[in-house]
Every structure is written in structure tokens, then in C-alpha cells.
C-alpha positions in Angstrom: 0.0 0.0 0.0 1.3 3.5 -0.8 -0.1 7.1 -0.2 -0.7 9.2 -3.5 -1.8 12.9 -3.5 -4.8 14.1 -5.3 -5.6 17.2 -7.1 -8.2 18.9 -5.8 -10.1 18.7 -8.9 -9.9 15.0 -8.6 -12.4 15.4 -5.6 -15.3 16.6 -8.4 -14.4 13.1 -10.3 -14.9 11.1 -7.0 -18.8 12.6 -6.9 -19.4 11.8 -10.6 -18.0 8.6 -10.5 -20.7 7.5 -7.9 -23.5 9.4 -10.1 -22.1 7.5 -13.3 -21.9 4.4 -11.5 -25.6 4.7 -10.3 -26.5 5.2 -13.4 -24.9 2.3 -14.7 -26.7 0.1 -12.1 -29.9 2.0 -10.8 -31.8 -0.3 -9.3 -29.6 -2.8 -8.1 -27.4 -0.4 -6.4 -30.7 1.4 -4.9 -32.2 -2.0 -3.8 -29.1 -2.7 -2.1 -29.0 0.2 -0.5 -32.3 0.4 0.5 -32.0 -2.7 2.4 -29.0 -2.0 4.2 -30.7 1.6 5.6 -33.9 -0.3 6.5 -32.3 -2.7 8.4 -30.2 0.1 9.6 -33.3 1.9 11.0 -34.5 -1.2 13.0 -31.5 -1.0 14.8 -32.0 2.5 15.3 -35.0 1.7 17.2 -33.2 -0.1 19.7 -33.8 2.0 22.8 -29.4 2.7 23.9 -27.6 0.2 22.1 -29.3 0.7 18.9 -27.7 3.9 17.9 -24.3 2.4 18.8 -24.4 -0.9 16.8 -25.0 1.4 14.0 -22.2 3.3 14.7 -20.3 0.1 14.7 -21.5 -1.2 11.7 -20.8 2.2 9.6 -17.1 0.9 9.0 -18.4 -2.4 7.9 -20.7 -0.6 5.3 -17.9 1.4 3.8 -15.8 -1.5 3.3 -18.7 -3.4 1.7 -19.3 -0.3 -0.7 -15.9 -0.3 -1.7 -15.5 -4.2 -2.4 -19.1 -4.0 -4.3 -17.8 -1.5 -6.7 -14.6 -2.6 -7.3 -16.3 -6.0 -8.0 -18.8 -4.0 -10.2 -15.5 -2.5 -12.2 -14.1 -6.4 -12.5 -17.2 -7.0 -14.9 -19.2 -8.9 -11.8 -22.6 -8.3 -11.3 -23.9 -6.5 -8.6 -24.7 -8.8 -5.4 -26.1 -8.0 -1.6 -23.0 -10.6 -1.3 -20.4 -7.7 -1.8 -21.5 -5.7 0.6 -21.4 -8.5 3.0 -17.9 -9.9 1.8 -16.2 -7.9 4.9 -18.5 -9.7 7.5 -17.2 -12.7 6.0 -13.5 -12.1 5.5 -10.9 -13.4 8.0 -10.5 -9.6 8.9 -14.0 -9.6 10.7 -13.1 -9.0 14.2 -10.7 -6.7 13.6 -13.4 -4.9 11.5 -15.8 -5.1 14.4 -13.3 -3.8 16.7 -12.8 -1.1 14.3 -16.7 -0.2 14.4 -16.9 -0.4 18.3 -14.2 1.9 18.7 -16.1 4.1 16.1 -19.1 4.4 17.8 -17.7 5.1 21.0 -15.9 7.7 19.8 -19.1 9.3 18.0 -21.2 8.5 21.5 -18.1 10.7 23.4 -18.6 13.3 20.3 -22.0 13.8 20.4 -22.0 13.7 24.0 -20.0 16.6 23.6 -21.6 18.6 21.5 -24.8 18.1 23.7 -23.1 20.3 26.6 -21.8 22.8 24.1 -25.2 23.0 22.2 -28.1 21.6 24.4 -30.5 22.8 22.6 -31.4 20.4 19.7 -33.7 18.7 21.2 -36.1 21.8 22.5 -35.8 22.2 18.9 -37.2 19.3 17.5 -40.0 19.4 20.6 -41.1 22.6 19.1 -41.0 21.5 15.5 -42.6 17.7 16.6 -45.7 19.6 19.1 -48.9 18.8 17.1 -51.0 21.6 18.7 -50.4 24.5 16.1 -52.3 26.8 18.5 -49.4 26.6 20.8 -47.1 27.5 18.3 -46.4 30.8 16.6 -44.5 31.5 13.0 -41.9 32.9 14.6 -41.5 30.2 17.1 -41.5 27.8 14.2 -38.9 30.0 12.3 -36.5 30.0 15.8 -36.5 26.7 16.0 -35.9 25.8 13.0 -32.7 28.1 13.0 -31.7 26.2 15.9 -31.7 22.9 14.4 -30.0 23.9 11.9 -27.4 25.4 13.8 -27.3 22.4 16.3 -26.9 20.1 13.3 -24.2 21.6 11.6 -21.9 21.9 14.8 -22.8 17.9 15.5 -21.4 17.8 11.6 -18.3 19.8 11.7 -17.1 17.7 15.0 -18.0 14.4 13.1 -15.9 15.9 10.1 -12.4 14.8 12.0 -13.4 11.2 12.8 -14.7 10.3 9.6 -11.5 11.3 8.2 -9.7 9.3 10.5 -11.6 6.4 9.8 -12.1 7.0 6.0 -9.9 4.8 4.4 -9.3 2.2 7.7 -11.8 0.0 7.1 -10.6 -1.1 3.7 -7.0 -1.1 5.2 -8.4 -3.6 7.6 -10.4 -5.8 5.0 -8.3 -5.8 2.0 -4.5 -4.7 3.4 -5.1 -7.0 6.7 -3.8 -3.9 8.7 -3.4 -3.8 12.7 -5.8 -1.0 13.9 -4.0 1.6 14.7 -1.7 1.4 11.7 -4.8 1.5 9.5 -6.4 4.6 11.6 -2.5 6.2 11.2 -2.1 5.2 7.5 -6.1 6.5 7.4 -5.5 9.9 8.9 -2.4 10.2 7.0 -3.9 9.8 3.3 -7.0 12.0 4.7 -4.6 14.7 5.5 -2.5 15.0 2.7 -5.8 15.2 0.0 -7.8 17.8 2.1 -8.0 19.8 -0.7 -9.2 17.1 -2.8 -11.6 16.3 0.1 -12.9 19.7 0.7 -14.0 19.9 -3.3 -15.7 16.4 -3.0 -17.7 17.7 -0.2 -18.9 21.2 -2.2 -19.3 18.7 -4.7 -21.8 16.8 -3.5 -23.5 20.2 -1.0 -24.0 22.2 -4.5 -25.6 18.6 -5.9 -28.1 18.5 -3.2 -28.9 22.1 -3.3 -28.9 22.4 -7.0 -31.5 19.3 -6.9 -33.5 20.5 -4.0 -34.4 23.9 -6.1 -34.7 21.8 -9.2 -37.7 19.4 -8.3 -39.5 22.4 -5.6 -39.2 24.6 -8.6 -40.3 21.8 -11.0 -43.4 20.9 -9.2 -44.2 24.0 -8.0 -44.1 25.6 -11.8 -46.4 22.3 -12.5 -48.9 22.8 -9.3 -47.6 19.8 -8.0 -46.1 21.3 -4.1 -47.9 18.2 -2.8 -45.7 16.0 -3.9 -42.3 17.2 -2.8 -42.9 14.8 0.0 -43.9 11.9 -1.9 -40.7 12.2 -4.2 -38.4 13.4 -1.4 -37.7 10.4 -0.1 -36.7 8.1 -3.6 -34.5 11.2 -4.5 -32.7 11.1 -1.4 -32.1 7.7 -1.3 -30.7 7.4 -4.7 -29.0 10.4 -3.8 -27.2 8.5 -0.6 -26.7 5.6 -3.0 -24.2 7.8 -5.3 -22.9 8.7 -2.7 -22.0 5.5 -0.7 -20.8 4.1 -4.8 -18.4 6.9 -4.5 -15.8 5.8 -2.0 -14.2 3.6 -3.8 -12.6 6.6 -6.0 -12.1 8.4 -2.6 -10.2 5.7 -1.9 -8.8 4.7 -5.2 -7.7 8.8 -5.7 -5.6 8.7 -1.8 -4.6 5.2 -1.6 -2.6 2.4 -3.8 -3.6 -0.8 -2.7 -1.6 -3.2 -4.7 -4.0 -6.2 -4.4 -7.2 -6.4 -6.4 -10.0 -7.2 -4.4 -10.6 -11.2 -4.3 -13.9 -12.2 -5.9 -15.4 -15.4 -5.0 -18.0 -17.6 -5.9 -19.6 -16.9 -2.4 -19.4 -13.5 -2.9 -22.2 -13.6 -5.8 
């Protein structure tokens, strides 16, 4: 494995090669992904420990979107089997370990920026109350301003310790890496392609706010405002999906894994 520094216009290629991929493979990808979220969610649900097996399983999901597309470029189909390959791989614990340590650190980070910020949740009590009476516009507009606010200090702390785990799961799986050698080599490569980074993520913000006034403006030229809700949801998850299809160049752009991934039989 070596380090390789990208451009930062390579960061604009990573995003399209997830959109061009999805495009490639619409439904299968979608379905897959789909799945994986759904099943995510019932965890979600788990009163404590639900949010942190998620959190433990997010490493697990990025090295199973990396091994499904590079299977995809090796001219295999796609299969829920490549997402799963790292569950199966002799590098499982060590993966799992990876994911604990993940969500612990996100549980301590979050914890965090509950002192510094305790107000997201009067916000969403405000924006959840179903007695309108109670509630004025400007009420409604406060809150809203504070959710916002609250959830983009909860991103910008995350921003450091998904960079440090970025590329460490697929160290793990496909390089057979210690953990802290991975998270080093991780942090490392993360580092040295900030630039490249910080275009992928303006990349995909501009994407989402391009498409957001796109289909409001659409329906709401067509008299159709009702149904931002309705098609909300399928954009935004084949939105997600382009996204999670484009780590592998994330990877691919910081990282030279010498290896090509192994494809097997029970991978299909």
C-alpha cells in the first residue's frame, strides 16, 4: 500500500463517478441500499444500544461499498453478497473492533456537543408539538434556526473522525492492517488530500442544493407542491446511494492498494 496525493479537482471526479456508476446500475445499487438503511433503522430503534451498533457497523458498510464497486469495475454483477464480503473475511473481528471503537468515539462526540449546544432537542420538541395553537411562526422559524445550527456543529465535530476512519476499514479488509496502523495510514492519506476532500464535499452540498431547487421549482411551476414529499424520499435515497458508490474513488484517488480485491464464488 502507498499514499498518492490528489488534485483537488480529482475530488469533483470522485462525486461523478458515484452518479455514473448509479446510473450504470440504478436499481440494483438502490435496492441494495435500500435494504441495508432499512435494516439500519430497525436498529435505530433499539432503545441505547441501537444507535451504537450502528455506529459500529458504519465501517463495515464502507468496506462493503468499496469491495461491491470494485467487483462491479471487475465486470461482476452486482450482489447484496459484496456488501457482506467484509462480515465474512478473516479480517471480521478486527473490523468489528474497528466499528466499536467508532461508535464510541461518536457516543463521546455527540455527548460533547450536547453540553456545548443543548438545545437540539427543544428544537425538535417545538417542531414535533402537534397543537399549532401553541405554536407561533416565529417560534416555528426559531426553531428551526436552531436545528440547523445544532446540526451543523454535530457535523463539523463528526468531520475529524470520519476522516480518520475514511480509508481504515478497507486497510483492515483488503491490506489485513493492525488498527492503529490502519487509523495512522487513514488519517495520514486523509490529510495530505484535504484539498481534494474539501472539493468532493462542495461537490456533493452544491448537488443537493442544485437538486432540492430543481424538483421544488419543478413541481411548484407544474402545481404539483404536494408532492415534494412523496418524491423526497426516492430522490434522497438514490442520492445516498451515489454517494456510498463513491468511495471507492475516494479511496482509489488517496490510496494504492496493490491487491485487487478477491472475488469469490460466495461473494455472488
Amino acid at each position: 500500500m502507498k499514499l498518492r496525493r490528489a488534485t483537488a479537482r480529482e475530488g469533483a471526479l470522485w462525486m461523478k463517478s458515484g452518479v455514473m456508476l448509479l446510473l450504470r446500475h440504478p436499481l440494483a445499487l438502490s435496492g441494495q441500499f435500500a435494504l441495508t438503511m432499512l435494516l439500519m433503522g430497525m436498529l435505530l430503534g433499539m432503545p441505547w444500544i441501537g444507535p451504537l451498533l450502528v455506529g459500529a457497523l458504519l465501517p463495515l458498510l464502507t468496506a462493503g461499498w468499496v469491495h461491491e464497486v470494485q467487483a462491479l469495475q471487475a465486470g461482476q454483477p452486482a450482489s447484496l453478497g459484496h456488501l457482506l464480503a467484509p462480515l465474512r473475511s478473516p479480517a471480521r473481528p478486527r473490523l468489528l473492533k474497528l466499528g466499536a471503537l467508532h461508535a464510541v468515539l461518536a457516543f463521546v462526540l455527540l455527548g460533547l456537543a450536547d453540553l456545548v449546544d443543548p438545545g437540539l432537542e427543544a428544537a425538535w420538541d417545538v417542531l414535533r408539538s402537534g397543537d399549532e395553537d401553541q405554536r407561533t411562526e416565529a417560534e416555528v422559524m426559531a426553531a428551526i434556526g436552531d436545528l440547523q445550527g445544532s446540526m451543523v456543529l454535530r457535523a463539523l465535530l463528526m468531520v475529524p473522525l470520519s476522516l480518520l476512519f475514511w480509508h481504515a476499514p478497507v486497510l483492515v479488509h483488503r491490506e489485513n492492517m493492525a488498527i492503529p496502523k490502519a487509523l495512522f495510514a487513514s488519517a495520514l492519506a486523509s490529510w495530505r488530500n484535504l484539498g481534494a476532500f474539501g472539493v468532493y464535499a462542495l461537490a456533493w452540498a452544491g448537488a443537493d442544493v442544485a437538486l432540492s431547487m430543481l424538483l421544488g421549482g419543478l413541481l411548484t411551476l407544474l402545481g404539483l407542491q404536494q408532492l415534494v414529499m412523496l418524491l423526497a424520499m426516492p430522490v434522497a435515497l438514490m442520492f445516498s446511494t451515489a454517494f456510498y458508490a463513491s468511495l471507492a474513488a475516494t479511496v482509489e484517488g488517496c490510496l494504492e492498494i496493490d491487491a485487487a480485491p478477491t472475488v469469490t464464488a460466495t461473494d455472488q
